[in-house]
N, C-alpha and C positions, 0 to 999 in steps of 0.2 A: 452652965458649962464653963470649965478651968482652963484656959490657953496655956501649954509647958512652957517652963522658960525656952527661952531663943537658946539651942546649941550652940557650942563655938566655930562651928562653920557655916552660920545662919548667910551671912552675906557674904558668904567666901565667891569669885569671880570663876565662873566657868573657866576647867584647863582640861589641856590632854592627860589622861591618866601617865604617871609614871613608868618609864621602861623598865622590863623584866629581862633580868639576865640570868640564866642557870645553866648545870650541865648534867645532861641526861643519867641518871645511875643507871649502875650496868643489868638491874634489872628492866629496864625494859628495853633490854635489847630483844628484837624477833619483833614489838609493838607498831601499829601506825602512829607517826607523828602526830596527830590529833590525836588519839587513844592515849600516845605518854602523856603531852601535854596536858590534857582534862586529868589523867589523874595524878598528877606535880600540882594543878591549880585548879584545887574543886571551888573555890571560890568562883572561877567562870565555867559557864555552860561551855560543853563539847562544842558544839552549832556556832558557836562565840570563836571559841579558839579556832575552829574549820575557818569562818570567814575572815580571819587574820591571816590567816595563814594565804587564803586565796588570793590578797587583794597587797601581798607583797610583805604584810609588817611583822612576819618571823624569818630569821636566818638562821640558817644553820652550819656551824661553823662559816659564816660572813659569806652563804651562799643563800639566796633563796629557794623555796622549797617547797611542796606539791604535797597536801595531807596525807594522803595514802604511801608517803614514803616511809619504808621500814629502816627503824632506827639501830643501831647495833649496842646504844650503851657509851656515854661518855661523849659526846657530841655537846658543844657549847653553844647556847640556842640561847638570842635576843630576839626580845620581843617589843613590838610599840604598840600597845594597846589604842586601839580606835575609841576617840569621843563619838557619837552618835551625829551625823549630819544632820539627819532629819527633826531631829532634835535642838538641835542648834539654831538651826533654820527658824523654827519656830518665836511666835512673835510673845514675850512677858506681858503679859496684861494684868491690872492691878480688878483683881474680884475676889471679893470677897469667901474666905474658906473657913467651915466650920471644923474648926480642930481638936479634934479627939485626945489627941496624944502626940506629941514630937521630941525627939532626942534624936543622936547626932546618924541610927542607922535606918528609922521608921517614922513614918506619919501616918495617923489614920484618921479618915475624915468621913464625916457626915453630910453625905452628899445630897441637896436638894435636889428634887422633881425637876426636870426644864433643862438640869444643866450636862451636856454634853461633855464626855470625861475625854476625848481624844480627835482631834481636827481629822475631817475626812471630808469628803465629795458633799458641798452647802452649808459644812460646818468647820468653815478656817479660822475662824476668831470664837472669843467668849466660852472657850470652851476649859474645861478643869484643869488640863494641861498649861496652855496660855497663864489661867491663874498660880498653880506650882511653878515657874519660872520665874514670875513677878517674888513669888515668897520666899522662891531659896532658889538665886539664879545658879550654886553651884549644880543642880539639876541638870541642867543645858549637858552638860558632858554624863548622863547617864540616858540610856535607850529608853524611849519613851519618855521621859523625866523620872523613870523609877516606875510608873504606873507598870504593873505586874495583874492587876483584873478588872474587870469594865462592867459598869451598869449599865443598859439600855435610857439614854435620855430621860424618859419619863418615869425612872425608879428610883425611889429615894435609898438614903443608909447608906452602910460602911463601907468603906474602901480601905484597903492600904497600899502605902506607897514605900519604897527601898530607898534610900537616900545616898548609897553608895551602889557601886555594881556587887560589889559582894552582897550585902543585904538585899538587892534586886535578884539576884542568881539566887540565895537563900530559900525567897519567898516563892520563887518559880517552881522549884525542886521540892517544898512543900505543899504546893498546890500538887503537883505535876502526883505523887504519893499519895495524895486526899488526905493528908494529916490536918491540910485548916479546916477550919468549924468555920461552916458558912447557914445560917440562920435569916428564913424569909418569912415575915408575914403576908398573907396574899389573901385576900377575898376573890372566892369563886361563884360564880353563877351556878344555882340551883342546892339540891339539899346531897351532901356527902355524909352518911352515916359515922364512917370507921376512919380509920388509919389507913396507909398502905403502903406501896412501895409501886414507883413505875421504875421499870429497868425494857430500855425503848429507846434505840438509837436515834441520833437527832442529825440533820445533813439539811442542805439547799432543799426548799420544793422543788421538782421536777420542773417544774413550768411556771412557778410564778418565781423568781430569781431572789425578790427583796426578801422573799418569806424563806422560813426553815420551816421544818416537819418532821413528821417518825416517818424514818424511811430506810428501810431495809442495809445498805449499804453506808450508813452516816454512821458517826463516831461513835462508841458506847456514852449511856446517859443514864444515870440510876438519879432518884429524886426520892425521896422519905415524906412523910405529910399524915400530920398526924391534925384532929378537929379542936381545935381554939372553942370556937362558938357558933354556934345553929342561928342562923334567920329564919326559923320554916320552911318552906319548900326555894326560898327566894335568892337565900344565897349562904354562903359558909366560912368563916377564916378559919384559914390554916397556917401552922405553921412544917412549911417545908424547910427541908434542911439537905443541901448539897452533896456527894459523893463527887459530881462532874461539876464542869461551869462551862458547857458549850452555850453558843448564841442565842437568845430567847429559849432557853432549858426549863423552866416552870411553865413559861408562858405555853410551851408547844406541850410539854406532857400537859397538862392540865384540859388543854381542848381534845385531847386525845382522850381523856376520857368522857367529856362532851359538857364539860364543867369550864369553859373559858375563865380569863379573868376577870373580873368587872371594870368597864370600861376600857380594856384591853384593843385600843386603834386598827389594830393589823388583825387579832385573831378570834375575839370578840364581838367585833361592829353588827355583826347579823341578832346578835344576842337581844332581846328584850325583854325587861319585867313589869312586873305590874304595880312595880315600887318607885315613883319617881325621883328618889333622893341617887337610888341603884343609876336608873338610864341617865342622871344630869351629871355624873362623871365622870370626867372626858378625858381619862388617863388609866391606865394600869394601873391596878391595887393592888399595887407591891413594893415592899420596904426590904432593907436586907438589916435587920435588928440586929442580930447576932453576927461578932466574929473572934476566932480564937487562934492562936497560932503562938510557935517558937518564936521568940524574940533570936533573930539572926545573929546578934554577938553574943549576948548571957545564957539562953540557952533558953531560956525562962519562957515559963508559958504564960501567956496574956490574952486577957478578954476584953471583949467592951461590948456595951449596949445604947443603940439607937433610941428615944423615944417618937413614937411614930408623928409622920409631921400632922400639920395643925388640918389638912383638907383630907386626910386619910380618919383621923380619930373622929373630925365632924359626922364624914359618914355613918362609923358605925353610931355614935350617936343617935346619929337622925334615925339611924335603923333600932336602937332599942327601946326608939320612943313611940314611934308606926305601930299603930293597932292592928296594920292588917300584917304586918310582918307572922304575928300568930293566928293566923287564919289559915 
């Protein structure tokens, strides 16, 4: 693996975004002010410009101003763009980052098993976040540090990160379309013939809160998975490939078709084989290998690929060397 050179804003010091000053054209008069605004400034999300507007930092003509107000055209509109608190808040921790790719709009990183991509409720330190602060503190002044999609703790592979808000906004607006190419290796419990397609909305379980599930009224969820390699009756890799990226989204289709993932903590645990390399690990067998996406300033389209980590490839190992795996 090749570290990019350090960009020329590699240790630039967290600031507040610079002020935006314009003045409405006369087409969009009859518009809400969030509706002109977002599209004068596709570089930030609508939801972006709404809670600027909310929390006092756009005037118009030197008054403040309520989103939903209709513009006439020609109205001189400053703006303070908001650094991200929550983000700021956050503590730079010096850990270690396997890096893919960086230049001055994107970073993409190879994220190990174990590591926690964003501080929440028992995980305030040590987490991927805390490390991108330490590596590029101008991060501090972008929402979330840039992170734009999240792995479940225990799934290794690719991530990207926006290095600016426009390159965050960019990457959002390509997800949000399904334009990225998102690529998962995953071993499943038991024998999967074919190929297929789950499309199975994914939402809160009913009653156990920490879990997600196919559940009638949850978000749409489409997942592709097509057969890598047969274990016999014992188990299967596949490689699934993304349309969505709701919360545990392979993990929940996949027990839905009553195929968990191997060693899968939450949705798995009931699961057993008769393979003991299968039942001794004690994580989710899942990688995200592949990702592909528009580079947000050149336009350019870009790939990379993960190689699977060193406790995932031992398994299948173990498993193509098991006599009873062909039984």
């Amino acid at each position: 693996m090749t570290l990019a050179a350090k960009p020329s804003n590699y240790n630039a010091a967290p600031a507040e975004p610079a002020p935006i000053r314009l003045t409405l054209p006369p087409d969009s008069g009859g518009l809400r002010l969030d509706q002109a605004l977002a599209n004068l400034l596709p570089e930030y999300s609508r939801s972006r410009i709404t809670q600027w507007i909310r929390s006092g930092r756009v005037a118009v003509d030197g008054a403040g101003a309520e989103p939903k107000l209709r513009v006439n055209g020609g109205e001189k509109v400053a703006i303070a763009p908001a650094a991200e608190a929550a983000t700021l808040a956050a503590t730079a921790e010096s850990i270690a980052l396997a890096i893919l790719h960086e230049d001055d709009a994107i970073l993409v990183l190879n994220k190990p098993a174990g590591l926690v991509v964003h501080p929440g409720s028992g995980n305030w330190h040590g987490t991927m976040l805390n490390a991108l602060l330490a590596h590029a503190p101008a991060l501090a002044a972008i929402p979330r540090a840039g992170i734009v999609h999240r792995l479940d703790k225990e799934t290794s592979g690719l991530l990207v990160v926006g290095k600016t808000l426009q390159a965050q906004t960019s990457l959002v607006r390509q997800l949000q379309a399904r334009t990225v190419k998102r690529e998962y290796l995953a071993l499943a419990h038991g024998a999967i013939a074919r190929a297929g397609k789950i499309d199975a909305p994914v939402g809160r379980h009913p009653t156990q809160r920490t879990r997600m599930a196919v559940v009638e009224r949850g978000k749409p969820a489409v997942t592709h998975f097509e057969v890598r390699e047969a274990f016999g009756r014992h188990a299967t890799l596949l490689r699934c490939r993304l349309e969505t990226g709701r919360t545990h989204q392979i993990r929940v289709h996949l027990l839905s078709l009553g195929h968990p993932l191997v060693g899968d903590p939450v949705y798995g645990k009931a699961r057993r084989s008769a393979i003991d390399s299968i039942n001794a690990f004690k994580r989710q067998a899942l990688h995200a290998e592949r990702l592909a996406l528009q580079h947000p300033d050149s336009g350019e389209t870009m790939a990379w690929q993960a190689p699977l980590p060193e406790d995932f490839a031992q398994l299948l190992d173990a498993l193509r060397a098991d006599p009873r795996v062909a039984e």
